[in-house]
N, C-alpha and C positions, 0 to 999 in steps of 0.2 A: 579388444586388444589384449594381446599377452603380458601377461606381470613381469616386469627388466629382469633383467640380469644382474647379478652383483656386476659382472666386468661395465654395464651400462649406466648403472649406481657410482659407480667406483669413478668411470670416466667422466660422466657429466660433477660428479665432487671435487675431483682435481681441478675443472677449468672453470668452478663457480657458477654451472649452469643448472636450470630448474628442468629435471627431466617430462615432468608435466608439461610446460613450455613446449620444450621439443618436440613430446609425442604429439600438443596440439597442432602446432605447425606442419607436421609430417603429413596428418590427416584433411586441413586446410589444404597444402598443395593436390593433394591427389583430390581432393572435392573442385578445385580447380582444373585438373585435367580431368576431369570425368566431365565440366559442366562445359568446356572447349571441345570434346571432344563430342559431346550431344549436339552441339552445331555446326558440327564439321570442322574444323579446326583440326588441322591435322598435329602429328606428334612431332613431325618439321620442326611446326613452328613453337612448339610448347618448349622444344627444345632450344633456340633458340634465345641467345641472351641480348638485356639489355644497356651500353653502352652508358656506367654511370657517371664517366668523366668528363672532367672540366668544359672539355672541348663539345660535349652534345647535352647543353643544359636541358633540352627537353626529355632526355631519357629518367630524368628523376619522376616528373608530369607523366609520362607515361606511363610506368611502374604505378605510382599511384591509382591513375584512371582506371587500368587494369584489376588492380587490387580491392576498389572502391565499389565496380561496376561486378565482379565478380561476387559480391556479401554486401551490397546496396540493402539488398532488404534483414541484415542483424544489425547495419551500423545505423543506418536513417530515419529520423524519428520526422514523423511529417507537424510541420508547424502551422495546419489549418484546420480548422474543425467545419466538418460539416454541419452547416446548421439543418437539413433536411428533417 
């Protein structure tokens, strides 16, 4: 990844954001649409938003299961041991 920009510096300083933060998330999404798009999952649907209001409580459960199932194996630590 390329080294910021002061204008990039400067903008994420003004609004109290950690530019590390952002560049990880930027790269998260796209490992995201690379990992839908290896199963066919078109750009439709990546496009595509999620309805995070009052009226569609399951859109928050969504968003997660999405997020969870996409990096299951950074975030999940398994709680059995094989005795084998």
């Amino acid at each position: 990844m390329k080294r910021p920009t002061k204008a990039e510096r400067d903008w994420c300083y003004d609004r109290n954001l950690d530019l590390n933060v952002l560049r990880d998330v930027a790269q998260l999404v796209e490992e995201i649409k690379h990992r839908f798009t290896r199963i066919n999952i078109s750009n439709s649907c990546l496009n595509s938003s999620v309805s995070l209001a009052k009226d569609n409580p399951s859109g928050e459960l969504l968003l997660k299961i999405c997020i969870g199932g996409a990096f299951y194996n950074k975030y999940a630590k398994a709680v059995y041991k094989n005795e084998d």
